[in-house]
C-alpha positions as CSV (number, residue, x, y, z in Angstrom):
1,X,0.0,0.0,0.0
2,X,1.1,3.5,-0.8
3,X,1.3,6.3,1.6
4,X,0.9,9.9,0.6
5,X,2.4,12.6,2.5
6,X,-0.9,15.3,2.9
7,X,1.3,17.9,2.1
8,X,1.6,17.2,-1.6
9,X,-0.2,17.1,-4.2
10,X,-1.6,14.0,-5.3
11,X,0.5,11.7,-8.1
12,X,-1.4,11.7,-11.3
13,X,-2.6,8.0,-11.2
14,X,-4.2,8.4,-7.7
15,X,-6.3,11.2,-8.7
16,X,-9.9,11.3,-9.0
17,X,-9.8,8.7,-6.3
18,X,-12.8,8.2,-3.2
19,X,-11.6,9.7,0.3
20,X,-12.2,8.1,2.9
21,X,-11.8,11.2,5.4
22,X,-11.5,10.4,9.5
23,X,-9.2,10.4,11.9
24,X,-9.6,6.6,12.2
25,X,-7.7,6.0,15.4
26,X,-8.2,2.7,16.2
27,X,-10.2,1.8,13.2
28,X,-12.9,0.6,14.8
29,X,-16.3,-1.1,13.4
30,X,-17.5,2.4,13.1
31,X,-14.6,3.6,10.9
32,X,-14.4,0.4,9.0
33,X,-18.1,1.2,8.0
34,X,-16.6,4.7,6.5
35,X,-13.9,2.8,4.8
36,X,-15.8,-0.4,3.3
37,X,-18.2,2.4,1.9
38,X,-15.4,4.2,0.2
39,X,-13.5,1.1,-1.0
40,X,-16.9,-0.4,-2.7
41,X,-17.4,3.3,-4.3
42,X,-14.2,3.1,-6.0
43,X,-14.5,-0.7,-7.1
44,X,-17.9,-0.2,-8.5
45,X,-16.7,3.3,-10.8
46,X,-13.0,1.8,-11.4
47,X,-11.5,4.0,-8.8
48,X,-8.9,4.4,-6.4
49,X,-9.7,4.2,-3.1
50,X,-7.7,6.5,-0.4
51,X,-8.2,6.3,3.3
52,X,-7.1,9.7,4.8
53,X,-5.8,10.2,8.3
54,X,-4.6,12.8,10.6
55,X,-1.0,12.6,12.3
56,X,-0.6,13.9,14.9
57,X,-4.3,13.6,16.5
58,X,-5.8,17.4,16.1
59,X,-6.4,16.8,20.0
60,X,-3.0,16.3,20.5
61,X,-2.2,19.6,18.6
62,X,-4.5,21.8,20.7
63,X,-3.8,20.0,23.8
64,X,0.1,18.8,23.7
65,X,0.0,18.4,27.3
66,X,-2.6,15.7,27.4
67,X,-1.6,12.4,28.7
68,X,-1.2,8.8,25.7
69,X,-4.2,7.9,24.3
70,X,-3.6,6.5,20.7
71,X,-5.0,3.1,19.8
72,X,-2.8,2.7,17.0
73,X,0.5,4.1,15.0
74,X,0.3,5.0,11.6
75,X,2.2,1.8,10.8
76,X,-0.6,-0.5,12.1
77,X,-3.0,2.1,10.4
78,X,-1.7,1.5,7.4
79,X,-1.9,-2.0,7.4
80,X,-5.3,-2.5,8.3
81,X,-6.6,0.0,5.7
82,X,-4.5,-1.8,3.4
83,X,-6.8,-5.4,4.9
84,X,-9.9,-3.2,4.3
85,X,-9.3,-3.0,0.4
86,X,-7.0,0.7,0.1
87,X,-5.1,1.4,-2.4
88,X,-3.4,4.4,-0.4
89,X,-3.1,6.1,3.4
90,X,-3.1,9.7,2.7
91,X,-1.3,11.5,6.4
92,X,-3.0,14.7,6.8
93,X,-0.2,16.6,9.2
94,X,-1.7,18.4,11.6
95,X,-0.2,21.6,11.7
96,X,-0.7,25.4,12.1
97,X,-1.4,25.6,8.5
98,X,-3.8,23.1,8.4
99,X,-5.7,23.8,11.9
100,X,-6.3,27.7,10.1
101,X,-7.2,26.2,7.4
102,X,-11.5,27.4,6.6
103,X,-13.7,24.2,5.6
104,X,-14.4,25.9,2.0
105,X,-10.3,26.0,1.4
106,X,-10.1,22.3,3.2
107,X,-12.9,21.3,0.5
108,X,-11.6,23.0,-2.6
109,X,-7.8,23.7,-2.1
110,X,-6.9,20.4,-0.3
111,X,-9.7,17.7,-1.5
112,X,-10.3,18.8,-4.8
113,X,-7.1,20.7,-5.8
114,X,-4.0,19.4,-4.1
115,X,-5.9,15.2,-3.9
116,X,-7.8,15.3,-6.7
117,X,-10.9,13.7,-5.2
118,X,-13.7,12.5,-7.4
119,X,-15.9,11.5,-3.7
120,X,-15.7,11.8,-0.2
121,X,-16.9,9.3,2.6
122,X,-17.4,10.7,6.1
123,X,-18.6,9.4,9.3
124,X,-21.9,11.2,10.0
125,X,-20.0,13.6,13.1
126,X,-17.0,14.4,11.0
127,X,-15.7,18.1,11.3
128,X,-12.9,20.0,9.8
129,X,-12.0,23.5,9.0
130,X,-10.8,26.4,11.3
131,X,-13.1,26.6,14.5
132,X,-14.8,23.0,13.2
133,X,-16.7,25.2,10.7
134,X,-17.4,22.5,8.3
135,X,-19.7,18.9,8.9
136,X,-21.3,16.6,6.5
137,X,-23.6,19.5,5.3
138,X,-20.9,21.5,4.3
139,X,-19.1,19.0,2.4
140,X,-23.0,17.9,0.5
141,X,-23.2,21.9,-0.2
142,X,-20.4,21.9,-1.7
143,X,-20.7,18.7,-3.8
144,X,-23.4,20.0,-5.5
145,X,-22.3,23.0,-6.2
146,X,-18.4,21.7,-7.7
147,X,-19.6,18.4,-9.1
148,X,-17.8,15.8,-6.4
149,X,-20.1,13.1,-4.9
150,X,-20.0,12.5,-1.0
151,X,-22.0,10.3,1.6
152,X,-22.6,10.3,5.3
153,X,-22.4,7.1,6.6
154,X,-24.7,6.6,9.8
155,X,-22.8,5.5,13.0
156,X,-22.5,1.8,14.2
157,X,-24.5,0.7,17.1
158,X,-23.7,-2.5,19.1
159,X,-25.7,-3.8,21.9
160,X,-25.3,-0.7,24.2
161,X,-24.7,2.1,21.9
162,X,-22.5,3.9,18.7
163,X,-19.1,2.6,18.6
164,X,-16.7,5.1,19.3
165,X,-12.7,5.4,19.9
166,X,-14.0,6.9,23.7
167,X,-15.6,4.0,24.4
168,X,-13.0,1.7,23.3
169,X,-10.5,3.9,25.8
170,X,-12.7,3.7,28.3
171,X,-13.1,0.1,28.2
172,X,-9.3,-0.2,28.0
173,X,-8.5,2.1,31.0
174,X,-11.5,-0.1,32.8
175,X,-9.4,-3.6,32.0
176,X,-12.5,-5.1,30.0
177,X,-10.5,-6.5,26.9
178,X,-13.2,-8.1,26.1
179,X,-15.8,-4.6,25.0
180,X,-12.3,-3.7,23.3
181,X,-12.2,-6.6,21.1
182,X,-15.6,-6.3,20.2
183,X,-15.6,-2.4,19.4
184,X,-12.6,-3.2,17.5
185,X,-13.3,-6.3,15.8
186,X,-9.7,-7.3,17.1
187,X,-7.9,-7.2,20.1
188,X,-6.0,-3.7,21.7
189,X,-2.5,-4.1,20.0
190,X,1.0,-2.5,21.2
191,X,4.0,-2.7,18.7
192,X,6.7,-1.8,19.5
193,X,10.9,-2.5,19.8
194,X,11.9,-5.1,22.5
195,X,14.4,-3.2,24.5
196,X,17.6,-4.8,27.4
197,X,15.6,-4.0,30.9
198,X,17.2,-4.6,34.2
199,X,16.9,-8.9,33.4
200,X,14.6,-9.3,36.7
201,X,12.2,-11.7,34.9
202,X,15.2,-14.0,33.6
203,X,16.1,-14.2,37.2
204,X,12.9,-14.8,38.4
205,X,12.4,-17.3,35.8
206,X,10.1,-15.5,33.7
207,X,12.3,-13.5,31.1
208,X,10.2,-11.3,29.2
209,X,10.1,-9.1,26.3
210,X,10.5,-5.4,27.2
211,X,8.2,-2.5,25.2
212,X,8.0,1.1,26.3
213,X,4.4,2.2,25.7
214,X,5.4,5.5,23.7
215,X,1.9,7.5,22.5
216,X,-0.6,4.6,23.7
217,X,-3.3,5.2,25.5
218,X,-2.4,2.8,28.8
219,X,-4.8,0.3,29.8
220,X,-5.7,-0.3,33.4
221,X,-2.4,-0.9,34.9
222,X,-2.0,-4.8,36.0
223,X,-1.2,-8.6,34.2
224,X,-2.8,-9.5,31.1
225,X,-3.4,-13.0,29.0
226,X,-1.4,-11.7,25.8
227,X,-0.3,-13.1,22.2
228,X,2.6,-11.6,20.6
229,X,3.1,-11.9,17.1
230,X,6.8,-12.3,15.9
231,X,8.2,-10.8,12.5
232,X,8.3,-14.0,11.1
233,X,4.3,-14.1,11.7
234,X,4.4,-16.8,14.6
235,X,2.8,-15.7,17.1
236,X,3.1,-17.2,20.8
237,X,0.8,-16.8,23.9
238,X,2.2,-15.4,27.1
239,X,1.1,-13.2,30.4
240,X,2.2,-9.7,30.4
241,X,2.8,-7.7,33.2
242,X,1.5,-3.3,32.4
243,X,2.7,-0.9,35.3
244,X,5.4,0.4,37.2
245,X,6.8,-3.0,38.4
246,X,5.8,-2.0,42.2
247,X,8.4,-4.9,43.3
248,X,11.3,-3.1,42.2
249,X,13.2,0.5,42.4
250,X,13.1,2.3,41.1
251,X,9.7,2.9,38.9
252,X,9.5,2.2,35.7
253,X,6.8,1.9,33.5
254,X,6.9,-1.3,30.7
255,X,4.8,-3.6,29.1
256,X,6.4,-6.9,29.8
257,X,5.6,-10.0,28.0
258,X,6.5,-13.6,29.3
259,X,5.7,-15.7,26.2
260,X,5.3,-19.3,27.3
261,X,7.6,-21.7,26.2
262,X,10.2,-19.2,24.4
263,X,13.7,-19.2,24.8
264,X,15.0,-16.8,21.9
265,X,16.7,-13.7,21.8
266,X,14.0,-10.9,20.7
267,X,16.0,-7.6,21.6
268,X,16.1,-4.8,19.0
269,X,12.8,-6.7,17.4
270,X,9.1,-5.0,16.4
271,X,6.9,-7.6,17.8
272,X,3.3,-6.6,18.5
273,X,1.5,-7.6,22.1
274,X,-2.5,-8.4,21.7
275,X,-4.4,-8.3,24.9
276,X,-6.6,-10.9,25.5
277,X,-7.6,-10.6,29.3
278,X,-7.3,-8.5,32.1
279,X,-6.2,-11.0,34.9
280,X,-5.3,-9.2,38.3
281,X,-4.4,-5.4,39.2
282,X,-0.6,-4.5,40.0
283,X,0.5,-5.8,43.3
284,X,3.3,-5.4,45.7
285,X,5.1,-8.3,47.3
286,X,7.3,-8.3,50.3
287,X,10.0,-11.1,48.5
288,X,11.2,-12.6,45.3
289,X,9.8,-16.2,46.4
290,X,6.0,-14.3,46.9
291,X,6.4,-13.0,43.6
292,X,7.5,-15.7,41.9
293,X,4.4,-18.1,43.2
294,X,2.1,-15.4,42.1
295,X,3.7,-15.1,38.5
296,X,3.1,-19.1,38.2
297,X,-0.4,-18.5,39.0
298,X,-1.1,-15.7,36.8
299,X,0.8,-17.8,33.7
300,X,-1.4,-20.6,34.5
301,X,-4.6,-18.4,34.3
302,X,-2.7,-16.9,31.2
303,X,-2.8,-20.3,29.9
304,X,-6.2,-21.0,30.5
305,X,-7.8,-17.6,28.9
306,X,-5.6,-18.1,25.7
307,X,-6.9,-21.7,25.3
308,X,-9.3,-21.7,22.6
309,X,-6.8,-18.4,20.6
């Protein structure tokens, strides 16, 4: 899959594409509504289909303070939009430029001008435009006046209400894995570089693989029933441990992976950690030989959560 950089203009052989236009963090059921529209737009006219994306979050550009809550790098965004039929990921930075940009120059300079679009898919409470001064009626106003098509497409409900990106946070930062999953269609995924650590899971037994969480949002802090898939594509189960590591000093916050039955070296590999299960909050123990009983137990119930993945 190609990826544009949003601050150029289009190559010839990508114009007159469908946009797919979202911020698409997480890429929920609700986006891949958005996008599945747009790709079967642009199979059924013989065009290409383009899934655009902001980078950085606009949130995170009007409030740089705020705390990790991405639920996905543009690497894994890529990648599933490629799964969802795109042809390209076009990266909208989110700048200066573009947060003065009005919603009639977003339409007409950038869409139509600078990315050639031919349509334009949108969630129905999409915004854009200096002050959030354009929606979905915008964008149909201006269709039918410039001769683009665009459609709305209506929110996804499950069984409690419209799928969101919040409610997938929430659900995280509440340890339910399970309302992730299902908002997702897939579990919460971290990727990222296995990194040395201070080896106190080799001595305890346990080694693990060591990820900093970078721009994540962090889940409820505790041990997790994981899968971690490999660069070679295996992918092998294991109990991860989130948090601060209360046991040790000083704190230091890692996502740290046991895989069961591993012995290899993994350091300076991008491996991705799926979680499965929330199993018990952080704890502190008084001694090594504490910890190391309650480690066996949460690998066992590890063990049995991942049975039937």
């Amino acid at each position: 899959m190609i990826r544009l950089d949003g601050h150029a203009r289009i190559p010839d052989g990508l114009r007159g594409g469908v946009i797919a236009l979202g911020n698409f963090d997480g890429f929920h059921a609700g986006h891949q509504a958005v996008v599945g529209r747009a790709v079967r737009h642009a199979r059924d006219e013989g065009r290409p289909a383009i899934v655009a994306t902001f980078d950085p979050h606009p949130v995170r550009f009007f409030k740089p303070d705020l705390p990790p809550f991405r639920l996905t790098t543009l690497d894994q965004r890529q990648e599933l939009f490629a799964d969802a039929g795109a042809d390209a990921m076009l990266v909208l930075p989110f700048d200066g430029a573009l947060a003065g940009t009005t919603a009639e120059d977003f339409i007409t300079g950038l869409l139509l001008d600078r990315y050639g679009a031919a349509g334009v898919v949108t969630g129905a409470d999409f915004v854009f435009g200096k002050g959030r001064g354009g929606n979905v009626v915008t964008l149909a106003d201006h269709a039918r006046r410039l001769g683009f098509f665009t459609e709305m497409v209506a929110p996804v409900d499950d069984a409690e209400e419209v799928v969101s990106s919040s409610r997938v946070r929430q659900a995280l930062q509440a340890g339910d894995c399970a309302a992730a999953t299902r908002l997702l269609t897939r579990p919460f995924t971290v990727r990222n570089i296995v990194q040395h650590g201070d080896k106190n899971g080799r001595l305890l037994g346990f080694p693990t693989a060591n990820l900093e969480m970078g721009q994540y949002l962090r889940p409820l802090y505790g041990i997790y029933a994981v899968t971690g898939r490999l660069p070679d594509g295996r992918v092998l189960k294991g109990a991860a441990n989130l948090g601060i590591r209360p046991s040790f000093d000083p704190p230091k916050e890692l996502l740290e992976p046991h895989f069961f039955d591993f012995a290899e070296d993994l350091y300076g590999q991008e491996i991705d950690i799926a979680f499965h299960a929330f199993i018990r909050p952080e704890a502190k123990y008084d001694g090594m030989d504490a910890l190391m009983a309650q480690i066996a137990v949460d690998c066992d119930r590890a063990r049995q959560l991942l049975a039937d993945v």
